[in-house]
Backbone as CSV, one residue per row, in Angstrom:
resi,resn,N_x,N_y,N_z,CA_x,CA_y,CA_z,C_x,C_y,C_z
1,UNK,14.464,15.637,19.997,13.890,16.445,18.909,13.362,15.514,17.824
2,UNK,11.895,15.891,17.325,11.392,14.692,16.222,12.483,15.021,14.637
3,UNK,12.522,13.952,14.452,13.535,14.009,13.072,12.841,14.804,11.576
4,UNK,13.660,15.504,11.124,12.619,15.937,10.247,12.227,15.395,8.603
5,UNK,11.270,15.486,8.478,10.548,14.274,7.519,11.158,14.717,6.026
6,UNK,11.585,13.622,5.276,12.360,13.733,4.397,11.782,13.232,3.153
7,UNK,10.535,12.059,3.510,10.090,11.707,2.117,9.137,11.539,2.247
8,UNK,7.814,11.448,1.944,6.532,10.536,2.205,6.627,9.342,0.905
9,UNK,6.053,8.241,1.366,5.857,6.780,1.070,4.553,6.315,1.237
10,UNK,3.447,5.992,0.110,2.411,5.339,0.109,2.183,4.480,-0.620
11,UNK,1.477,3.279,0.384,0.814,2.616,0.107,-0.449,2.244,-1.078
12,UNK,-0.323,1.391,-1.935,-1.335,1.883,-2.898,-2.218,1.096,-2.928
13,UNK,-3.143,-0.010,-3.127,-4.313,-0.862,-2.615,-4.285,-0.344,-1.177
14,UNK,-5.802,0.135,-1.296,-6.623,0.421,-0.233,-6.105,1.915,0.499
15,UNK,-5.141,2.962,-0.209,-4.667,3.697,0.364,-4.805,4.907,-0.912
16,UNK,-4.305,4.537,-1.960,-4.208,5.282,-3.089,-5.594,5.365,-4.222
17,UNK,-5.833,3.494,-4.140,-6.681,3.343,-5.088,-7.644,2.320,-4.372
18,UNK,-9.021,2.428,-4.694,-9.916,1.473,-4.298,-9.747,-0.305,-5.223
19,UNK,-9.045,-0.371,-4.595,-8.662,-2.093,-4.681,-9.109,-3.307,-4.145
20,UNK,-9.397,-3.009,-3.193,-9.126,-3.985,-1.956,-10.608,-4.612,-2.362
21,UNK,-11.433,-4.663,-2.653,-13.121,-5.142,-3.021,-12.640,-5.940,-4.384
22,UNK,-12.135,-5.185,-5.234,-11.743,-5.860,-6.467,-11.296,-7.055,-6.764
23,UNK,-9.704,-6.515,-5.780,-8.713,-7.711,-5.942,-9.671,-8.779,-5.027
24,UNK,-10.375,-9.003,-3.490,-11.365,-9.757,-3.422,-12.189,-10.547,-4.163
25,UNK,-12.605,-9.795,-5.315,-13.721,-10.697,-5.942,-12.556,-11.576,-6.783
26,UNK,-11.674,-10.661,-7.186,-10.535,-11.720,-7.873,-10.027,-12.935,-7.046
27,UNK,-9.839,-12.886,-6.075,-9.427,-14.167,-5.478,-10.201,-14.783,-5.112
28,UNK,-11.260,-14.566,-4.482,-12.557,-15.499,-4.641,-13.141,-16.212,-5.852
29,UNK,-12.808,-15.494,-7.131,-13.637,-16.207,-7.830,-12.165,-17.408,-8.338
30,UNK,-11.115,-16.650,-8.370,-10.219,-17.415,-8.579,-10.499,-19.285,-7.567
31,UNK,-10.334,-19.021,-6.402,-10.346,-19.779,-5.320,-11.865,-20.793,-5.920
32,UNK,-13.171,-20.209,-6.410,-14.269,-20.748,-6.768,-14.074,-21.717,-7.781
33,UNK,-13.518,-21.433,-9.149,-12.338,-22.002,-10.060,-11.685,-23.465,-9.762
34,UNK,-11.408,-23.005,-8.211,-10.392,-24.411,-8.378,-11.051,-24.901,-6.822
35,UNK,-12.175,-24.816,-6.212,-13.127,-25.719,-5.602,-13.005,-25.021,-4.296
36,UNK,-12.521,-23.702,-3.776,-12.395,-23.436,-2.451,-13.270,-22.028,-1.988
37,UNK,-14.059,-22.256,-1.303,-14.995,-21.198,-0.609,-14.193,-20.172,-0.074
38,UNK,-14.083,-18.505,-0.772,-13.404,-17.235,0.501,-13.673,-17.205,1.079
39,UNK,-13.056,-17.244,2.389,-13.708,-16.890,3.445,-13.092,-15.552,4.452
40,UNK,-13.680,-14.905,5.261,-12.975,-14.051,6.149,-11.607,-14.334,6.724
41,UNK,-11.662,-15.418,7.006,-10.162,-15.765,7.267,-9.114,-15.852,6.062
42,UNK,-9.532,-16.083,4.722,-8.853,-15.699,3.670,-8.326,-14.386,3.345
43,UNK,-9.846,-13.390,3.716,-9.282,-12.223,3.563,-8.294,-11.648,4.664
44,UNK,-8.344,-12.759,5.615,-7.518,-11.800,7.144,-6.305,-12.219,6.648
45,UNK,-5.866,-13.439,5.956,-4.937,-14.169,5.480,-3.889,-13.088,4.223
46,UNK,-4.732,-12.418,2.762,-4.386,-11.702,2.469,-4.462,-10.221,1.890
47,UNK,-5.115,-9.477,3.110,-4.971,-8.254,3.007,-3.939,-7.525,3.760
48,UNK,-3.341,-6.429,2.867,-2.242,-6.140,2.927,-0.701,-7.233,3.016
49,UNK,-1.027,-8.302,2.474,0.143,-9.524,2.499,0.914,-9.481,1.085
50,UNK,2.323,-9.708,0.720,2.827,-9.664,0.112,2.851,-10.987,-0.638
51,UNK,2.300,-12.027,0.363,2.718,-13.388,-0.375,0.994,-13.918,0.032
52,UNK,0.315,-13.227,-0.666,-1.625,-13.333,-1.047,-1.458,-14.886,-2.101
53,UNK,-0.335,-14.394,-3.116,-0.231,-15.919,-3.380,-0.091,-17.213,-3.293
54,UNK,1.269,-17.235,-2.407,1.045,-18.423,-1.711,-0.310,-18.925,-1.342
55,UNK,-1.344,-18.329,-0.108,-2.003,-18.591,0.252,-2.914,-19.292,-0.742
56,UNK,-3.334,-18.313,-1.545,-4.315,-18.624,-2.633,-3.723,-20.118,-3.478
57,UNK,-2.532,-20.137,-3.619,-2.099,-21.376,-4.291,-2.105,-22.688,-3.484
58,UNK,-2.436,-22.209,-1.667,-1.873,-23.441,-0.815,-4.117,-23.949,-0.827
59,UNK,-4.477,-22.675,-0.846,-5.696,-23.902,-0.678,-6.251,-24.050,-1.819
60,UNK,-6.281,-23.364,-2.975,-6.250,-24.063,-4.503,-5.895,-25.099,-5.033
61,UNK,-4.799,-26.149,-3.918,-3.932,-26.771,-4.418,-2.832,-26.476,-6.176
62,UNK,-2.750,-25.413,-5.839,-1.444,-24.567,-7.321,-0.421,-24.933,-6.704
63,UNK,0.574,-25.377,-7.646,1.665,-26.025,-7.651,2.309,-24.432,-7.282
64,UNK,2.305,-23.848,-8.341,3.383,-22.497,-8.523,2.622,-21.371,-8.188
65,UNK,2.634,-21.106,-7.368,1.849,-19.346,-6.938,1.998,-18.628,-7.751
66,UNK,3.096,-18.581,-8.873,3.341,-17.554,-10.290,2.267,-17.541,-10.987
67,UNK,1.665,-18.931,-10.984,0.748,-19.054,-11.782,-0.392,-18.190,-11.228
68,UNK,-0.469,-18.701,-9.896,-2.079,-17.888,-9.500,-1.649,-16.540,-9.838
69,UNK,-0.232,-15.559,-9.499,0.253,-14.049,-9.747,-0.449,-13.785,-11.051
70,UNK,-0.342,-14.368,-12.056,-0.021,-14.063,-13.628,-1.592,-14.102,-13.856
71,UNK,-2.358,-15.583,-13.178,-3.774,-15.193,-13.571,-4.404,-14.022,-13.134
72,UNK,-4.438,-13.821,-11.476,-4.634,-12.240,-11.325,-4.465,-11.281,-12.063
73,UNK,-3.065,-11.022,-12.022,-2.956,-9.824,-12.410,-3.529,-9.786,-13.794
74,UNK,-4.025,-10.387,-14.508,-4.579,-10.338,-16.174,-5.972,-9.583,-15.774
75,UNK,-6.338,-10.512,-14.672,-7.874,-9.867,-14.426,-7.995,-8.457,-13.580
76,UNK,-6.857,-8.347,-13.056,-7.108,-6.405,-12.628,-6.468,-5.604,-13.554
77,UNK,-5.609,-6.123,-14.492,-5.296,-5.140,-15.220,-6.770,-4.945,-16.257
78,UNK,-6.903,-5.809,-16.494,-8.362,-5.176,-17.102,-9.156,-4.508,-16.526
79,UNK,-9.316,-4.617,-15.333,-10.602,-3.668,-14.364,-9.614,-2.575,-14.369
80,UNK,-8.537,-2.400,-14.143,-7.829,-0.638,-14.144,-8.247,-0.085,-15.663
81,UNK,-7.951,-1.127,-17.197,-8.002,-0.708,-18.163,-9.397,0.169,-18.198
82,UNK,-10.499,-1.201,-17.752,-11.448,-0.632,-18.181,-12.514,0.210,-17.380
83,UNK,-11.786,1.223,-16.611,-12.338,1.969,-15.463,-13.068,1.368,-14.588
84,UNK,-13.031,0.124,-14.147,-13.563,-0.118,-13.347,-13.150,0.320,-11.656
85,UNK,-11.499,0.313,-11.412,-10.937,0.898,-10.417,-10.729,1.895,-10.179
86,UNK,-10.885,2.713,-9.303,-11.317,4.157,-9.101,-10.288,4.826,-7.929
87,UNK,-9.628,5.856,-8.051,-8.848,6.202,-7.138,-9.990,6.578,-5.859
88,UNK,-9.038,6.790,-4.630,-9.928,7.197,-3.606,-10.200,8.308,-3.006
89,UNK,-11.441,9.304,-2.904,-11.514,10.747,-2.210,-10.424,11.494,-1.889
90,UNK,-9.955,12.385,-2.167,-9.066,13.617,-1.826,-7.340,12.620,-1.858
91,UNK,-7.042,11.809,-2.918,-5.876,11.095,-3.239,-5.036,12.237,-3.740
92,UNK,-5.283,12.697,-4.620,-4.590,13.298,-5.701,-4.352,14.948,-4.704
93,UNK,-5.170,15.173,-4.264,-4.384,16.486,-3.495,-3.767,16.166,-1.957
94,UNK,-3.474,14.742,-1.391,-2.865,14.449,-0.715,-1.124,13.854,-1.515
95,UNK,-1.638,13.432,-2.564,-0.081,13.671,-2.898,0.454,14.640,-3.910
96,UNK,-0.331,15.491,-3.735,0.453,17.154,-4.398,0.875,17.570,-3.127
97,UNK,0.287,17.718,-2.027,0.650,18.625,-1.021,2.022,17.627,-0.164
98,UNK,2.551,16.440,-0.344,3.285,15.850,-0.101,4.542,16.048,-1.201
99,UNK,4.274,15.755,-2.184,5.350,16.086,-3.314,6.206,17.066,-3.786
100,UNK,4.605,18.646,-3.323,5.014,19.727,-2.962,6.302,20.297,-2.630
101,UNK,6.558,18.914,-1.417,7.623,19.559,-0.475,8.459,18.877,-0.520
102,UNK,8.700,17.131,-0.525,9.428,16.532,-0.498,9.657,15.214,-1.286
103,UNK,10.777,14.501,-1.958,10.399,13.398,-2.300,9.045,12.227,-2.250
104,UNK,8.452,11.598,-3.083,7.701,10.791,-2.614,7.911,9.661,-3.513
105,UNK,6.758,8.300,-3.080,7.269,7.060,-3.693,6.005,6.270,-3.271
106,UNK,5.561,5.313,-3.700,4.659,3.979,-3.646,5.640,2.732,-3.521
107,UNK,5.142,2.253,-1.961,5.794,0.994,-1.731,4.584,0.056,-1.945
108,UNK,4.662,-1.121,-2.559,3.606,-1.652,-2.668,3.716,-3.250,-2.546
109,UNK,2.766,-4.154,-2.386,2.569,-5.569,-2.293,2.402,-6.436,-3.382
110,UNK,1.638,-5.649,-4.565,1.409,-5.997,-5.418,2.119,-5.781,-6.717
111,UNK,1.562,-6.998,-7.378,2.849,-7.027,-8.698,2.783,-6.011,-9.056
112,UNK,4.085,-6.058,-9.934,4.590,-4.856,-10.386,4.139,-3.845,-12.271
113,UNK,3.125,-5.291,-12.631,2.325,-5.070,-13.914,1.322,-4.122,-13.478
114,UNK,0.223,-5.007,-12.122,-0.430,-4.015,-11.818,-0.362,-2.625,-11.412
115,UNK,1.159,-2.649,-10.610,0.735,-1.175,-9.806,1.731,-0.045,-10.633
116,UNK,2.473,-0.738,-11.870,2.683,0.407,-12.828,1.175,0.812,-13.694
117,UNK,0.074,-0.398,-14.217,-0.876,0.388,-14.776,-1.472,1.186,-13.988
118,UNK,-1.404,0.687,-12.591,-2.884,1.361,-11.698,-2.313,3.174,-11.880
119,UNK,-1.264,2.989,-11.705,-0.204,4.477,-11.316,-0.282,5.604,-12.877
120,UNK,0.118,4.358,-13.837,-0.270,5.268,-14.829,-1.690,5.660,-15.654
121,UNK,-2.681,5.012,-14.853,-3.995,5.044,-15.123,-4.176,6.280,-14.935
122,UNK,-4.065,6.457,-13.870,-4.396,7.584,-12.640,-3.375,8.959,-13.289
123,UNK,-2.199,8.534,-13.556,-1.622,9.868,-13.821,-0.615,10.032,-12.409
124,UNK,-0.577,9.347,-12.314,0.469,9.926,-10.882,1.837,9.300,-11.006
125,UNK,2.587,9.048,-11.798,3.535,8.338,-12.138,4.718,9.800,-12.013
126,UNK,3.894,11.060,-12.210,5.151,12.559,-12.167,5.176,13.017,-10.964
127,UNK,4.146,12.354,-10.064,3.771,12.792,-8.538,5.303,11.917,-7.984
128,UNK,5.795,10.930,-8.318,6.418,10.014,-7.552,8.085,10.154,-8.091
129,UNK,8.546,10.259,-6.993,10.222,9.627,-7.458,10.464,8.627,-7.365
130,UNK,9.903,7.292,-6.886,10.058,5.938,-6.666,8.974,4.991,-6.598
131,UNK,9.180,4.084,-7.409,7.852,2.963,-6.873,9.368,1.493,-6.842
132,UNK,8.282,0.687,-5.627,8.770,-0.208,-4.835,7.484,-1.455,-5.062
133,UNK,7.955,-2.542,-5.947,6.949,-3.725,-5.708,7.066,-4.716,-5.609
134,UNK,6.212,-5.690,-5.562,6.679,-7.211,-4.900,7.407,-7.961,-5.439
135,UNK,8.168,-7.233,-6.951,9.307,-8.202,-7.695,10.327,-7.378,-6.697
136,UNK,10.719,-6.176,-6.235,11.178,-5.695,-5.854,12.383,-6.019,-4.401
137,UNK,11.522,-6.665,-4.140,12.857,-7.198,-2.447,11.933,-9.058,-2.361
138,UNK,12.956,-10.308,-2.389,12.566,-11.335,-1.838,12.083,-10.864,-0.642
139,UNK,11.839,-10.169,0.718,10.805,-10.268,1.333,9.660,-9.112,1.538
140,UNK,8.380,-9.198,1.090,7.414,-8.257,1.105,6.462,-8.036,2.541
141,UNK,5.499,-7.057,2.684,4.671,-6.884,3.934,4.305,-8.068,4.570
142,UNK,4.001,-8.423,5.273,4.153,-7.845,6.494,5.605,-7.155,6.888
143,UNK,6.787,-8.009,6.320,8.063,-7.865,6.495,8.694,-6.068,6.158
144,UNK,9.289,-5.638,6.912,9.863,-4.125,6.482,10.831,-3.995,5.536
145,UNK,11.235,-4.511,4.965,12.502,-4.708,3.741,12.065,-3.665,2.520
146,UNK,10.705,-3.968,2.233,10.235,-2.551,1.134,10.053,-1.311,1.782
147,UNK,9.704,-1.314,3.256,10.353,0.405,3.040,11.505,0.786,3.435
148,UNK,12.409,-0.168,3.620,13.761,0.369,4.036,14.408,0.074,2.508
149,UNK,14.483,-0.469,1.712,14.395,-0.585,0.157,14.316,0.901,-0.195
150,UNK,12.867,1.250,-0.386,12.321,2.608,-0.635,13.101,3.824,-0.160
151,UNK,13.544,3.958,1.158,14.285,5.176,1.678,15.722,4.878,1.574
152,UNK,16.396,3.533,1.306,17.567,3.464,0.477,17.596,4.172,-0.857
153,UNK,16.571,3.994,-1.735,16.580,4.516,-2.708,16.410,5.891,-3.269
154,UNK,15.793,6.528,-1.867,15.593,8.166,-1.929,16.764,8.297,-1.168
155,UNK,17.937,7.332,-0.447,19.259,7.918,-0.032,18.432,8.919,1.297
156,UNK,17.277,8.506,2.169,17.101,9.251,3.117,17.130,8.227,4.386
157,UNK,16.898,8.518,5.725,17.046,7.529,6.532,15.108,7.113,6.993
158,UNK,14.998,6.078,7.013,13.862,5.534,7.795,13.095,6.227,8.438
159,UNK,13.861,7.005,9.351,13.009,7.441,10.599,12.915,8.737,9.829
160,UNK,13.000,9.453,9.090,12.943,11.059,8.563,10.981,10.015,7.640
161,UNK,11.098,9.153,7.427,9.874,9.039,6.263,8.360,9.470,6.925
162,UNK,7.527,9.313,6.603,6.168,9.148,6.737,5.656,8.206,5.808
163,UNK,5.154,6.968,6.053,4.288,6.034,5.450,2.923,6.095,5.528
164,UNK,2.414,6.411,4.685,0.775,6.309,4.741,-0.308,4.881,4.227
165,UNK,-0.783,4.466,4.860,-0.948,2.665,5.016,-2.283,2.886,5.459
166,UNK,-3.257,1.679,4.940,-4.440,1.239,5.259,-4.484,-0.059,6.054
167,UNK,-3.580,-0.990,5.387,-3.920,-2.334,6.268,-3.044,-2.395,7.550
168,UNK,-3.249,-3.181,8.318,-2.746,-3.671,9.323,-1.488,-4.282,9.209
169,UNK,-1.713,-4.951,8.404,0.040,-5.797,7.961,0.973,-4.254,7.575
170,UNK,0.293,-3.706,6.446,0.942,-2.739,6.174,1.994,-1.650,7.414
171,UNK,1.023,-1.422,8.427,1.455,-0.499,9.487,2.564,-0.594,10.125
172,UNK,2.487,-2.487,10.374,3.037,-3.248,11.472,4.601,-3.300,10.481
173,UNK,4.815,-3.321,8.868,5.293,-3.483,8.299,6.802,-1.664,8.310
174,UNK,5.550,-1.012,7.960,6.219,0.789,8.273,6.762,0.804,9.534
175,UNK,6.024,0.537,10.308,6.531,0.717,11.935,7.988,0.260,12.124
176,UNK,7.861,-0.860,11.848,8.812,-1.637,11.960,10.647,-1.728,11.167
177,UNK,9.897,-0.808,10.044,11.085,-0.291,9.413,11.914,0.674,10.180
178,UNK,10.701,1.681,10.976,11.280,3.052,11.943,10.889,3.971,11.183
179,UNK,9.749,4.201,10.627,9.235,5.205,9.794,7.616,5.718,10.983
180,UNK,7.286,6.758,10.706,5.952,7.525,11.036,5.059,6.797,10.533
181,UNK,3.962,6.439,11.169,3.233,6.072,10.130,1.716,6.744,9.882
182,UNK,1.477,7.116,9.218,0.170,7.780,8.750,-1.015,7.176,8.119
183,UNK,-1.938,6.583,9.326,-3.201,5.371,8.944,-4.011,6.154,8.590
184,UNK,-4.791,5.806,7.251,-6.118,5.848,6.518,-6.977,4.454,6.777
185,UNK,-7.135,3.728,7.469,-7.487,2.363,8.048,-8.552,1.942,7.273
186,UNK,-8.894,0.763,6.817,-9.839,0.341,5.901,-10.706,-0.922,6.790
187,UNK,-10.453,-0.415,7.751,-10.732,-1.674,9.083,-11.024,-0.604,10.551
188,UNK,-12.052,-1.334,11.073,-12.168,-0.241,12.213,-10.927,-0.349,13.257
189,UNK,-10.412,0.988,13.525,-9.314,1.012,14.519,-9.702,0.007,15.366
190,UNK,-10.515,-0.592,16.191,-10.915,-1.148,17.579,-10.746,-2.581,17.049
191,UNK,-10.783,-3.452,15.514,-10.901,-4.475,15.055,-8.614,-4.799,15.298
192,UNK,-8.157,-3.724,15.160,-6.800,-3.907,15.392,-6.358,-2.940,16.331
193,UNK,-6.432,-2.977,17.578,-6.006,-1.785,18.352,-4.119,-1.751,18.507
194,UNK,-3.703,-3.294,18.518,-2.441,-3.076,18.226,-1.501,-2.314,17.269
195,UNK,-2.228,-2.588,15.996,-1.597,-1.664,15.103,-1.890,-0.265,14.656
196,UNK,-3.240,0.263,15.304,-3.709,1.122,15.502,-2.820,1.847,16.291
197,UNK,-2.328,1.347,17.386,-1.312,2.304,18.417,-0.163,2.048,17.523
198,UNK,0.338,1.871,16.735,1.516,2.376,16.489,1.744,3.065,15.612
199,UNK,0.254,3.728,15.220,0.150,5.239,13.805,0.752,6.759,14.851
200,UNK,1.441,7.183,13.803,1.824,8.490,14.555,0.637,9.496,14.400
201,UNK,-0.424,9.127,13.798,-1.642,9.823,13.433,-2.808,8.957,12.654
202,UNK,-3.975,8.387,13.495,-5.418,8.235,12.366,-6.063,8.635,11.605
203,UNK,-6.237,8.910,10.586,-7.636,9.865,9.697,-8.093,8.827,9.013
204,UNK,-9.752,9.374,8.715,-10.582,7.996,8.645,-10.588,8.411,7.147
205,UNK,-10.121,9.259,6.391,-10.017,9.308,4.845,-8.813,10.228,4.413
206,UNK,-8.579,10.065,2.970,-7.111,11.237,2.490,-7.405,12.521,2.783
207,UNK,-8.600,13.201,2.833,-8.685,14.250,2.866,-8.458,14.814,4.714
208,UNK,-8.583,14.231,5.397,-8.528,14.530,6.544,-7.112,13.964,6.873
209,UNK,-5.994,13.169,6.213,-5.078,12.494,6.324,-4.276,13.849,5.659
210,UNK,-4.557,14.662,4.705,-4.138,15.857,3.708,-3.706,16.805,5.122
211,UNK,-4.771,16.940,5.599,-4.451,17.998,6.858,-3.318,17.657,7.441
212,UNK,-3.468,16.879,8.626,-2.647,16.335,9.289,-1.166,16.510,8.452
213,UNK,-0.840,15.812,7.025,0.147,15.885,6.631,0.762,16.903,6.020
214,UNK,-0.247,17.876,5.642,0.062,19.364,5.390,0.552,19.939,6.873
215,UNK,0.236,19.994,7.802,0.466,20.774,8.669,2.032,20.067,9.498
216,UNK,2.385,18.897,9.666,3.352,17.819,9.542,4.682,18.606,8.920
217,UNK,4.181,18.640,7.484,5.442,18.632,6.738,5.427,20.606,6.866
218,UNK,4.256,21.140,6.920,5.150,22.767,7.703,5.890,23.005,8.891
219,UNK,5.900,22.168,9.671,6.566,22.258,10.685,8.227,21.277,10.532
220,UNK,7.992,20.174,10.073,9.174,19.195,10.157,9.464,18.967,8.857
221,UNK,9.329,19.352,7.461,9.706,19.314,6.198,10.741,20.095,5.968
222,UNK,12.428,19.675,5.692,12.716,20.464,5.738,12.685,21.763,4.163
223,UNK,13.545,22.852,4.228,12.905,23.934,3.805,13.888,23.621,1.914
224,UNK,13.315,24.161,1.300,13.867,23.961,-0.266,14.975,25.036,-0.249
């Protein structure tokens, strides 16, 4: 019998909020700064990665990756300040119709300056019973420790969750905890077919991800 779903958990760069272009130009120009060309393999390096810093500090030559953290995040908190970051299509009624019914929460990769402004930019800070971020557990995504963190903290078990995830690291990350996972993919399924098979469901945006999880949590949510 499938277990019945107890919390939903999302992902927020590239899932919640249009990030993922942003924080890009941020590390590129960062990386430009201190003499190193982005490249695709940078971005394969850190999207959806918890430790984007390291990387960025190992070919920057940065002593302290805090440092590269602290310069970032100065420069997206200003692009959230100053509307430049934009939530994504049918967000906000994918997590009413989730909240609706059951606990919810943002597990996330990113510091924890940013993804309290991004959250309270937006207004969704009453949508959530939990946020989870990269000060949050010594090990982050790819690694599963933040969402088993996360459903410790809603006191529910793993396998009752639904995670909703864009990147690849991310998926491989939910999966792996023993959670559902629910892909909005920001990458063509066929570019990762591995982690592609291990979504309990694809939708190529929230609003078609809304369905699926509306109809989900009428059947396996349990009842108030």
């Amino acid at each position: 019998m499938t277990e019945p779903i107890a919390a939903v958990l999302f992902d927020l760069d590239g899932t919640l909020a249009a990030t993922m272009e942003p924080w890009d130009r941020c590390w590129a120009d960062y990386a430009a700064q201190h003499g190193h060309t982005w490249s695709d393999d940078d971005r394969a390096r850190t999207h959806g990665h918890g430790d984007w810093a390291h990387h960025l500090a190992r070919v920057c030559g940065i002593a302290s990756p805090e440092q590269v953290v602290a310069a970032c995040v100065e420069l997206m908190v200003a692009q959230v300040e100053a509307g430049a970051i934009t939530m994504l299509p049918g967000v906000r009624t994918l997590l009413d119709t989730a909240s609706g019914r059951v606990p919810t929460g943002v597990v996330s990769a990113s510091p924890r300056r940013f993804v309290h402004a991004t959250l309270d930019h937006f207004g969704l800070r009453d949508s959530l019973r939990i946020v989870v971020t990269r000060e949050d557990q010594a090990r982050t995504k790819p690694h599963p420790a933040p969402w088993l963190h996360a459903a410790a903290l809603l006191g529910v078990g793993p396998g009752s969750c639904v995670a909703v995830e864009d990147s690849a690291a991310g998926i491989r990350s939910a999966h792996a905890a023993g959670m559902r996972v629910l892909a909005i993919p920001s990458w063509p399924p066929s570019r990762h077919p591995a982690e592609a098979g291990l979504a309990a469901h694809i939708a190529t945006d929230a609003i078609l991800a809304e369905q699926w999880l509306r109809d989900t949590l009428t059947e396996l949510a349990p009842a108030h």
